[in-house]
One Martini backbone bead per residue (centre of mass of N, CA, C, O) as a GRO file, in nm:
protein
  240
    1UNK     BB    1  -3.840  -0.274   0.445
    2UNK     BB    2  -3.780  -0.501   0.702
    3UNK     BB    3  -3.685  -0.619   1.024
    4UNK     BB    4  -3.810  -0.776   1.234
    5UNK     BB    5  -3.746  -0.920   1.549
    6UNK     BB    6  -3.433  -0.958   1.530
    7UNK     BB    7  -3.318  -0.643   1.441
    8UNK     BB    8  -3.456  -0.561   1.708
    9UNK     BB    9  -3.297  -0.709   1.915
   10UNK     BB   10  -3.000  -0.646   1.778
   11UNK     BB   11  -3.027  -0.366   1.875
   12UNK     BB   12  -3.086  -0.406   2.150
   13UNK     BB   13  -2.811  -0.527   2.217
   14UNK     BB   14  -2.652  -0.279   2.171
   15UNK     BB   15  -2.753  -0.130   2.381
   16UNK     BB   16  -2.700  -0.265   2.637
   17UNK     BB   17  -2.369  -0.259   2.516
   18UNK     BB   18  -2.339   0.024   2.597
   19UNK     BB   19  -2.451  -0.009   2.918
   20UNK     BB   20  -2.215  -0.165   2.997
   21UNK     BB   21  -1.993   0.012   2.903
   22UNK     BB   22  -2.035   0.196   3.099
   23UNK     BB   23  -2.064   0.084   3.368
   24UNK     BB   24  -1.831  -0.066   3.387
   25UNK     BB   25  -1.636   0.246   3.333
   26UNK     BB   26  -1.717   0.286   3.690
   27UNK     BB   27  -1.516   0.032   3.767
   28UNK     BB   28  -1.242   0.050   3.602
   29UNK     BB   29  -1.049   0.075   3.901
   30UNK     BB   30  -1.085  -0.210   3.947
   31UNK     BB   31  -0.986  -0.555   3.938
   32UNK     BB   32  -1.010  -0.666   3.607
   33UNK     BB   33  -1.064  -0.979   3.694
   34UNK     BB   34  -1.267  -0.962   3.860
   35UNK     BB   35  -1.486  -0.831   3.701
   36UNK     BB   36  -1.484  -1.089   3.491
   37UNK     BB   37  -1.526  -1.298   3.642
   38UNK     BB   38  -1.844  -1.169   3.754
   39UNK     BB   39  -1.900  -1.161   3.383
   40UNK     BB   40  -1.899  -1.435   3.361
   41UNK     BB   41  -2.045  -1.602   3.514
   42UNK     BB   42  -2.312  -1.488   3.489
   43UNK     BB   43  -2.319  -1.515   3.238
   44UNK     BB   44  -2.278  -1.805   3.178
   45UNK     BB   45  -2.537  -1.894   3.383
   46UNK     BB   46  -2.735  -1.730   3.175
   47UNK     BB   47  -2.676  -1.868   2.850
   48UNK     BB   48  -2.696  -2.133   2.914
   49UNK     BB   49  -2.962  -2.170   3.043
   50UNK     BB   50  -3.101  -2.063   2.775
   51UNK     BB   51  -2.994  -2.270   2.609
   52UNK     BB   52  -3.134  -2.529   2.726
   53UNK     BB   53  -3.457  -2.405   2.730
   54UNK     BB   54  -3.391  -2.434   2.386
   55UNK     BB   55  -3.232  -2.699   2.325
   56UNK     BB   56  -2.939  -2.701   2.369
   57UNK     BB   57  -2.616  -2.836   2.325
   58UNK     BB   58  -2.315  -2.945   2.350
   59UNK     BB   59  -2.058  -2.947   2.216
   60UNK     BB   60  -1.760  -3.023   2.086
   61UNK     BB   61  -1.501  -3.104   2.079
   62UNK     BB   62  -1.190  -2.936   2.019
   63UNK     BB   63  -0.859  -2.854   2.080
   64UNK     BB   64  -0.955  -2.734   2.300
   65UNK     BB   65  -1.122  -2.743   2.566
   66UNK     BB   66  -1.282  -2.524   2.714
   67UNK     BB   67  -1.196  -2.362   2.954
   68UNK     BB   68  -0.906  -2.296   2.802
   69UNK     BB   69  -1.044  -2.134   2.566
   70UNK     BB   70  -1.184  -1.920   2.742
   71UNK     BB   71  -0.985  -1.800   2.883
   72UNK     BB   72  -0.789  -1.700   2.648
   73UNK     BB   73  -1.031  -1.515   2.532
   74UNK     BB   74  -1.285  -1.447   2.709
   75UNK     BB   75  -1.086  -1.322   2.937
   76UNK     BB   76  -0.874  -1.163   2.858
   77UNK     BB   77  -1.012  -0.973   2.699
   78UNK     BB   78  -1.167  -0.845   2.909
   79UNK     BB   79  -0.993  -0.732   3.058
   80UNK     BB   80  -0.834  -0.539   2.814
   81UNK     BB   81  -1.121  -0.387   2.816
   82UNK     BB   82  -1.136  -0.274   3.133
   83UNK     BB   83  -0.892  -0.103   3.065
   84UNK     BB   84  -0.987   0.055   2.831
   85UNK     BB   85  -1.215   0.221   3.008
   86UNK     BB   86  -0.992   0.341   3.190
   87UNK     BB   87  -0.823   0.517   2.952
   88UNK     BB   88  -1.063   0.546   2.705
   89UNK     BB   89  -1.344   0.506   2.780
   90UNK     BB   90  -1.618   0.353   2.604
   91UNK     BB   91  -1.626   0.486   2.327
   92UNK     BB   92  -1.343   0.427   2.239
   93UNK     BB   93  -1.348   0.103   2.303
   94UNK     BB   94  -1.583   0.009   2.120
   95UNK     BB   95  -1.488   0.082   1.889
   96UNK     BB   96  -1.200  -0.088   1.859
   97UNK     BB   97  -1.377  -0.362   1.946
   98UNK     BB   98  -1.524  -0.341   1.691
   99UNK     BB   99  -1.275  -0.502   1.498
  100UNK     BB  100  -1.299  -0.751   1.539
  101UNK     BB  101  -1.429  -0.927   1.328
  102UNK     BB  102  -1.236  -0.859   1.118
  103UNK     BB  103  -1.027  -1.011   1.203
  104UNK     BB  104  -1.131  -1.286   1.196
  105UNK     BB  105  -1.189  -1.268   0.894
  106UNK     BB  106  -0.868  -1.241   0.836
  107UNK     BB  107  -0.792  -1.539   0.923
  108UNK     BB  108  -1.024  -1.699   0.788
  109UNK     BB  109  -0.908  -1.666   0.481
  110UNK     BB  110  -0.654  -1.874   0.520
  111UNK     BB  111  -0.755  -2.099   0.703
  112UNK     BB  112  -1.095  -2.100   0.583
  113UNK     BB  113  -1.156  -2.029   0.290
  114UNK     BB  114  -1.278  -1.755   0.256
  115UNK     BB  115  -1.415  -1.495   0.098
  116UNK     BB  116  -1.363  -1.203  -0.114
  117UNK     BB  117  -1.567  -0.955  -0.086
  118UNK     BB  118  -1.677  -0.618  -0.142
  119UNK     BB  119  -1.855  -0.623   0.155
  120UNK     BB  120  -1.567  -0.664   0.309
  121UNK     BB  121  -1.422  -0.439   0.188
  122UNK     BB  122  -1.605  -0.175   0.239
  123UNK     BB  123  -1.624  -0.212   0.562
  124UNK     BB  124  -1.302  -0.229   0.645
  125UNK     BB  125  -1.262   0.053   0.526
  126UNK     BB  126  -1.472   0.218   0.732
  127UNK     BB  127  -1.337   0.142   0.975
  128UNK     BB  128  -1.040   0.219   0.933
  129UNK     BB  129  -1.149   0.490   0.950
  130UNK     BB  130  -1.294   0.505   1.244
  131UNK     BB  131  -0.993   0.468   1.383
  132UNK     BB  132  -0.836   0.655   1.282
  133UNK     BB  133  -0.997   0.913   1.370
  134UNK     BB  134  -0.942   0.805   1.712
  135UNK     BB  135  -0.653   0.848   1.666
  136UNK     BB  136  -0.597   1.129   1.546
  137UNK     BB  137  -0.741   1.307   1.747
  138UNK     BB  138  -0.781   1.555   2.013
  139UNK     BB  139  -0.852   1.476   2.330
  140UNK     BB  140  -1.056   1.641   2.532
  141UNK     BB  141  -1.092   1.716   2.918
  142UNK     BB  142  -1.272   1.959   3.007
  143UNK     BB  143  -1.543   1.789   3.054
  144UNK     BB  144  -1.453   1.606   3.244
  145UNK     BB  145  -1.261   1.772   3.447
  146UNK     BB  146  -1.526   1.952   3.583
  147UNK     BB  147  -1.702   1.729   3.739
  148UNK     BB  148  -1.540   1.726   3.994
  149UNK     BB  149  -1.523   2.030   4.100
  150UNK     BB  150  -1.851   2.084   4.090
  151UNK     BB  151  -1.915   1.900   4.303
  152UNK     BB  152  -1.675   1.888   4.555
  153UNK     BB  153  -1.754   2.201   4.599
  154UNK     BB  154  -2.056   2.204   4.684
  155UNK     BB  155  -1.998   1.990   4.974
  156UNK     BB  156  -1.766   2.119   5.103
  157UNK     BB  157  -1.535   2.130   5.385
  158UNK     BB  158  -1.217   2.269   5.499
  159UNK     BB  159  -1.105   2.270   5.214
  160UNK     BB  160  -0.894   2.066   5.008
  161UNK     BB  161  -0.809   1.831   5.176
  162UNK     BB  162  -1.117   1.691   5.209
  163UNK     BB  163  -1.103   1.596   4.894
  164UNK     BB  164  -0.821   1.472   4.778
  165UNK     BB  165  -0.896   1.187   4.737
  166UNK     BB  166  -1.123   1.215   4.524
  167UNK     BB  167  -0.938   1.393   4.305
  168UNK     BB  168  -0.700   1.152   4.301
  169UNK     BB  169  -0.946   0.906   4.190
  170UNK     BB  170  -1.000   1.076   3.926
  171UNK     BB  171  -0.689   1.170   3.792
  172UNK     BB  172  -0.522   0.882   3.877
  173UNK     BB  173  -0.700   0.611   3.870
  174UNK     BB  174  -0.925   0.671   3.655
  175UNK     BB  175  -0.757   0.814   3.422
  176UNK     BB  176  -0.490   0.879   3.395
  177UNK     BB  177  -0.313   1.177   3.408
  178UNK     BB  178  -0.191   1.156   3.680
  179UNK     BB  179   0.065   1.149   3.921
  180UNK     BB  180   0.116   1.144   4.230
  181UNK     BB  181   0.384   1.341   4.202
  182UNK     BB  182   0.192   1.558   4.030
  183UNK     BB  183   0.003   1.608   4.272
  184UNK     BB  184   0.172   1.688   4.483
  185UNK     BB  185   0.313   1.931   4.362
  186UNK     BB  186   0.052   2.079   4.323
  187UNK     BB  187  -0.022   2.087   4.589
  188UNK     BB  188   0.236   2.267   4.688
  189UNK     BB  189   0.177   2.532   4.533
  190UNK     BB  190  -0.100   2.564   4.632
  191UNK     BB  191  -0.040   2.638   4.879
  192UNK     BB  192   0.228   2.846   4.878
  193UNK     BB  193   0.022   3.021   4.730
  194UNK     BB  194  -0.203   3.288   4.693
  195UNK     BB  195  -0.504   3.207   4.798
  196UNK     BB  196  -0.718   2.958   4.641
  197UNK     BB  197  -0.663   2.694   4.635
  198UNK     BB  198  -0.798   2.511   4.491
  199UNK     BB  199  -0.836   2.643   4.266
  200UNK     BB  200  -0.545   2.670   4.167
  201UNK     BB  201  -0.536   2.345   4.167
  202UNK     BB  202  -0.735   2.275   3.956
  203UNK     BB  203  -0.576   2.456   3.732
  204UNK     BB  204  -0.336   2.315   3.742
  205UNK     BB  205  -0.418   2.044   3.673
  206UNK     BB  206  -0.575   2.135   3.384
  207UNK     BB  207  -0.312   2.194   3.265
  208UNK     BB  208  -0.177   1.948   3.267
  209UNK     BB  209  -0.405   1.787   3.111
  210UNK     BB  210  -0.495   2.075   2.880
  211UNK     BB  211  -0.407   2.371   2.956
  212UNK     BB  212  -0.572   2.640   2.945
  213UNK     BB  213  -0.868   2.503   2.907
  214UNK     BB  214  -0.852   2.341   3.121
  215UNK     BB  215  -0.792   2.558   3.363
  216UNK     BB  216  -1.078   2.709   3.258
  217UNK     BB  217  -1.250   2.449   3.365
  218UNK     BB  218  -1.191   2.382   3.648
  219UNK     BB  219  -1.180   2.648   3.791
  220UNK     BB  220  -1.472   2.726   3.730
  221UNK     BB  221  -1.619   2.453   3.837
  222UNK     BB  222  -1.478   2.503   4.138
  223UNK     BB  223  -1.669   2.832   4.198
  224UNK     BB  224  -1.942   2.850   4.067
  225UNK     BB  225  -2.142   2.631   4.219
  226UNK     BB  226  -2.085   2.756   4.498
  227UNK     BB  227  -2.183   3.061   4.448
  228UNK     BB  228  -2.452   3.015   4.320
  229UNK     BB  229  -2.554   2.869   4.610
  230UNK     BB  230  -2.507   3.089   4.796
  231UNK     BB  231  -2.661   3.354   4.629
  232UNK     BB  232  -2.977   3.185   4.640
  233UNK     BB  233  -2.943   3.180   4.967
  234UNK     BB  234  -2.941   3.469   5.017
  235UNK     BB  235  -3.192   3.562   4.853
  236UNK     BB  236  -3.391   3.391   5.044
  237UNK     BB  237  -3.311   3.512   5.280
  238UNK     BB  238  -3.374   3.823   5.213
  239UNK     BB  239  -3.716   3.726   5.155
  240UNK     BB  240  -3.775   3.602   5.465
   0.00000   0.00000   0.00000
């Protein structure tokens, strides 16, 4: 069986949509209309112009406008679609975002008498199934909540307050872990309770977001990587 370069293009096609929403993913932060805006233009005005130089032709006007077709459906999608990799990452977004097809087909079928066929049963099948697994998981975020304390731990200096706005947009804004109020909250603890604050605040962080296991993933990349770059920097000093 070959492939072809049809096959190899349509892989190609994949990987771009993968890289696409991982990018996208580090912006979902901003306002998701906005993005949508910038990546309707670009995209519309450079597959516009390859489709004239390959002689493609304006479609014939449908029930709705173009303009107002185009709003209604890939408008609000990409909007939509940019909350969902705010609040559950790429990976989880792509895959519930890829049923659109099966959606469609459903429609398909008795609007416009599309048949009914095995592999069309078979497909939706499997689909269901994975979309299944990934509402039935749970999902930790041990490995994602390390990366925040890890950075700004290693970088910082005069205490917890000076990362404080960094650690705020990355468990609230980005991620929509804790709110306000519950940072607030862990913030006036962790001043409160003897110790280092830091540490404290990012493990009560990691509790609140994720139980145990959080909060020793949190608290260990909040100190390890500082720790680490201290003893090898004592070490090259007393060295030479």
């Amino acid at each position: 069986m070959t492939v072809g370069w049809g096959g190899a293009l349509i892989v190609a096609a994949c990987i771009c949509w993968g890289i696409d929403n991982n990018l996208t993913q580090k912006l979902s932060a901003a306002d998701p209309v906005q993005i949508a805006m910038v990546k309707g233009v670009a995209a519309g005005v450079i597959n516009t112009a390859l489709g004239f130089a390959h002689g493609a032709q304006l479609p014939e006007e449908g029930p709705l406008p173009r303009p107002l077709s185009s709003v209604s459906s890939d408008g609000v999608s990409l909007v939509l679609f940019v909350l969902g990799l705010r609040h559950l990452g790429a990976a989880r977004t792509g895959a519930y975002f890829s049923i659109a097809p099966f959606i469609g087909a459903a429609i398909a079928v008795p609007l416009l008498g599309e048949p009914i066929t095995w592999s069309l049963i078979g497909a939706a099948g499997l689909m269901a199934a994975g979309v299944y697994l990934h509402l039935a998981q749970k999902h930790d975020h041990e490995h994602v909540l390390s990366r925040a304390p890890a950075s700004v731990s290693s970088i910082s200096f005069g205490g917890f307050p000076t990362v404080l706005p960094d650690v705020r947009a990355f468990v609230v804004t980005v991620h929509d872990w804790i709110t306000d109020q519950d940072l607030t909250n862990i913030f006036a603890m962790a001043q409160a309770i003897p110790g280092p604050n830091m540490i404290l605040m990012m493990g009560l962080i990691g509790w609140k977001v994720s139980g145990l296991a959080g909060a020793l993933a949190a608290s260990t990349a909040t100190f390890a990587p500082p720790c680490a770059i201290y003893f090898a920097g004592f070490r090259l000093m007393r060295r030479f």
